[in-house]
N, C-alpha and C positions, 0 to 999 in steps of 0.2 A: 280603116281596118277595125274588123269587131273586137271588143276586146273577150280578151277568153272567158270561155267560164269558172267559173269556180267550181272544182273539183268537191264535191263534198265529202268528207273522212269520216271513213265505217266505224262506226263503235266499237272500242274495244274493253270487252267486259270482263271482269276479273271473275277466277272459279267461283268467288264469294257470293257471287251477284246472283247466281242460280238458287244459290243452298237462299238468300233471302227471298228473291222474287218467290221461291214456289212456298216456302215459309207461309209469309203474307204478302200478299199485293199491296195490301196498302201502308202497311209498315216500310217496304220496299218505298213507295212512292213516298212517304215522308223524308226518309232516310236521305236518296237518289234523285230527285225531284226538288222536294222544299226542303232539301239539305236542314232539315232539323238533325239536331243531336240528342241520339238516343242514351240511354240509361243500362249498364251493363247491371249483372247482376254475383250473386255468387257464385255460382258456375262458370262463368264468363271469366270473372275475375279469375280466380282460381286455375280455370286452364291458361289463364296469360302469363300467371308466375309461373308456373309450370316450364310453361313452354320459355321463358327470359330465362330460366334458370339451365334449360336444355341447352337453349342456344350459345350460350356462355362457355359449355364443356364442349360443345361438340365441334365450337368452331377453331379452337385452341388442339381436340384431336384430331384433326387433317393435319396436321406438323408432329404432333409428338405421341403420338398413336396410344397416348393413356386417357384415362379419364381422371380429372379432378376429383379431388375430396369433397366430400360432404359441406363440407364447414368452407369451403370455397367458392361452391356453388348457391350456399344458403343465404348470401344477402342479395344475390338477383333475384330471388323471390319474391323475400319481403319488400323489396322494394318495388316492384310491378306492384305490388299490394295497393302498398302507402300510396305510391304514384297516383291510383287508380280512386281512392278515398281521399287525397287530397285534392284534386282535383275536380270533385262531384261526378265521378264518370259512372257511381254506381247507386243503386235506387235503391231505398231504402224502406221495403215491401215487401221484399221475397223472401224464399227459403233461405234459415237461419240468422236474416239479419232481422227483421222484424221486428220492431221493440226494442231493438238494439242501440246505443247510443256508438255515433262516427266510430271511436275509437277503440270501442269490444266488437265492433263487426270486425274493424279489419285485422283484427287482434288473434279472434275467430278463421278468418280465411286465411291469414297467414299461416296458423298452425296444422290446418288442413292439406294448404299446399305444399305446405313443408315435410309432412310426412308424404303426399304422393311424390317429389322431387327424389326424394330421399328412393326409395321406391326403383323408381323410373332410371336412376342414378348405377344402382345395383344391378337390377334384374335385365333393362331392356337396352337403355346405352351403351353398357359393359358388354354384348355381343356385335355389334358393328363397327365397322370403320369407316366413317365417312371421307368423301373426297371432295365436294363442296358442298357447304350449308348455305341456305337461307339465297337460294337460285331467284333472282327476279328474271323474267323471261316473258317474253310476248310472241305468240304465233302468229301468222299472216294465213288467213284462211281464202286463198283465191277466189274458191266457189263458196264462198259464205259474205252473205249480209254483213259480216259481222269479223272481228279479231279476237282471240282471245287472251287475259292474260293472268299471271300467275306467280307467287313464291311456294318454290319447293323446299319442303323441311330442308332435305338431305341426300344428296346421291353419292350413293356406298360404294364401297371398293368391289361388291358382289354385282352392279351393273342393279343393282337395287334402286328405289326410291324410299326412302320410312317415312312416313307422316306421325305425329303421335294424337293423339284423343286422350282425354281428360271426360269420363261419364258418366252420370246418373245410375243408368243402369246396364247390364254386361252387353255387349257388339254379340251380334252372332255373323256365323260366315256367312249367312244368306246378306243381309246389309250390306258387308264387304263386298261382296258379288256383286251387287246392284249400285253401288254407292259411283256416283259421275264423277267423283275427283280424282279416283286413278285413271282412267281414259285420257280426262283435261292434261295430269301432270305429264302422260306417256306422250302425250304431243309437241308439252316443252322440255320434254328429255330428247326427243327426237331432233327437234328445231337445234338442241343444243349437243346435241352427242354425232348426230347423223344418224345413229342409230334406236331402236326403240327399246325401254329397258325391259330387263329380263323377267321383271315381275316388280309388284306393291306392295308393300307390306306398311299393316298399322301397330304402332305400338298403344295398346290401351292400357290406360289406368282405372278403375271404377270402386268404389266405397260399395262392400256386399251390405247387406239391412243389419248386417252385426256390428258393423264399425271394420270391418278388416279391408286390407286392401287387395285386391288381382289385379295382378299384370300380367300381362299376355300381347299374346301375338297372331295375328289374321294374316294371314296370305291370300292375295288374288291374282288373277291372270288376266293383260289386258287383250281383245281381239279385234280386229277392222269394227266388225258386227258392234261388238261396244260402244266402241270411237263416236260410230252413224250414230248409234242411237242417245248419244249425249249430245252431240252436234245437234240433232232434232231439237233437245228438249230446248239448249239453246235459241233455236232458231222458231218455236214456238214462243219466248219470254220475249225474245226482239219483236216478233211480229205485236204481242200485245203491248208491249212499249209503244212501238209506231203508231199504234190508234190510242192507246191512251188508256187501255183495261186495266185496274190495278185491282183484281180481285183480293177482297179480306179475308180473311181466316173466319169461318164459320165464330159466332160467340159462343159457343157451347164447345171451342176445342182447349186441348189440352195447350195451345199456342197461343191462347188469351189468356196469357198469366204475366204477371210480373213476375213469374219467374225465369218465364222465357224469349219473352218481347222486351226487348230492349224500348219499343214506341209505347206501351201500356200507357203509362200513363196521358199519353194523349192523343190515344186514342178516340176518334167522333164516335165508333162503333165498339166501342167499350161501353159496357153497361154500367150506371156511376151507383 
């Protein structure tokens, strides 16, 4: 009797895995291939206490339908911070830490994140109700190559999803329109509601050039048409996975920076 084959199991990529492959190929392939460990930076940081500090309120209001205090909320920040400085996870090259000695960078990013928190706390939290936070979820794509998978910020009592963003510079709704991770998430609301939600919406933070903060909010709608055309792009990054293409980020983009390549500094196709 033959013995069976062996089934080979489809890859299943998380939405993360898009936003890097098309990033950089070869940052990608460091990361996901030679499993090196890359180098966050201030931004990174910064939107991770953010986002520890969200998570902390948001997941406490599915029960009690308030939102925490300020002063409640504010040592899950600093502490993603610290976490994140004690542990070398962040490079010490880029915007605003530069020059900076360990413990005035993180000193620095703390109080940055601490005013967007504060923020975020107020303005964008204090309208929603969540019904479950921090969703892990995996889709089974029949007619795909591939699986995909996923954590949702937040699905709201509106049949919602909110994501939030922490950014350099202001979102416009064209980006929100165009952006692949409400389509990905409306597949693991679907897989997980039976239903597909009513819409996406992001909650943004962004420092204007003056030091002030905006917060706001984007709305998009997702459509089949969407769905295809993320699924594509997917199904494009598997194909050049399968042969082995890890295209680089041009040297001349604004993506060869330590500020926003976590693999910068080892980079082969960094310029030294």
């Amino acid at each position: 009797m033959e013995a069976e084959k062996e089934v080979k199991r489809k890859p299943t990529y998380h939405q993360s895995r898009l936003s890097s492959f098309e990033f950089c190929g070869w940052a990608d392939y460091l990361q996901n291939i030679e499993k090196k460990r890359g180098k966050g930076n201030f931004y990174s940081c910064q939107g991770s206490a953010v986002h520890a500090s969200r998570k902390l309120n948001l997941r406490q209001k599915v029960k009690s339908h308030n939102d925490l205090t300020f002063d409640e909320i504010a040592d899950a920040c600093r502490d993603e911070v610290n976490r994140q400085f004690d542990e070398d996870k962040i490079g010490m090259n880029g915007d605003f830490i530069s020059g900076k000695s360990k413990s005035a960078a993180a000193g620095f990013t703390i109080d940055k994140a601490l005013r967007l928190a504060r923020v975020d706390l107020r303005q964008l939290q204090s309208v929603i109700q969540p019904v479950e936070v921090e969703i892990k979820k995996e889709v089974a794509l029949s007619n795909w190559e591939f699986d995909l998978g996923m954590t949702m910020d937040s699905r709201d009592d509106d049949e919602m999803i909110t994501d939030c963003k922490t950014a350099k510079m202001r979102w416009s709704q064209a980006r929100v329109d165009e952006a692949y991770q409400p389509p990905v998430y409306a597949l693991g609301y679907k897989a997980h509601c039976n239903v597909y939600p009513k819409g996406f919406r992001y909650h943004c933070l962004t420092y204007t050039p003056k030091g002030k903060i905006s917060a706001y909010e984007l709305q998009t709608e997702i459509s089949e048409q969407r769905i295809i055309s993320m699924l594509n792009r997917f199904q494009a990054m598997h194909k050049a996975i399968k042969t082995g293409v890890f295209t680089p980020a041009h040297g001349s983009s604004w993506k060869c920076s330590p500020n926003w390549c976590d693999y910068y500094s080892q980079c082969k196709f960094v310029r030294k």
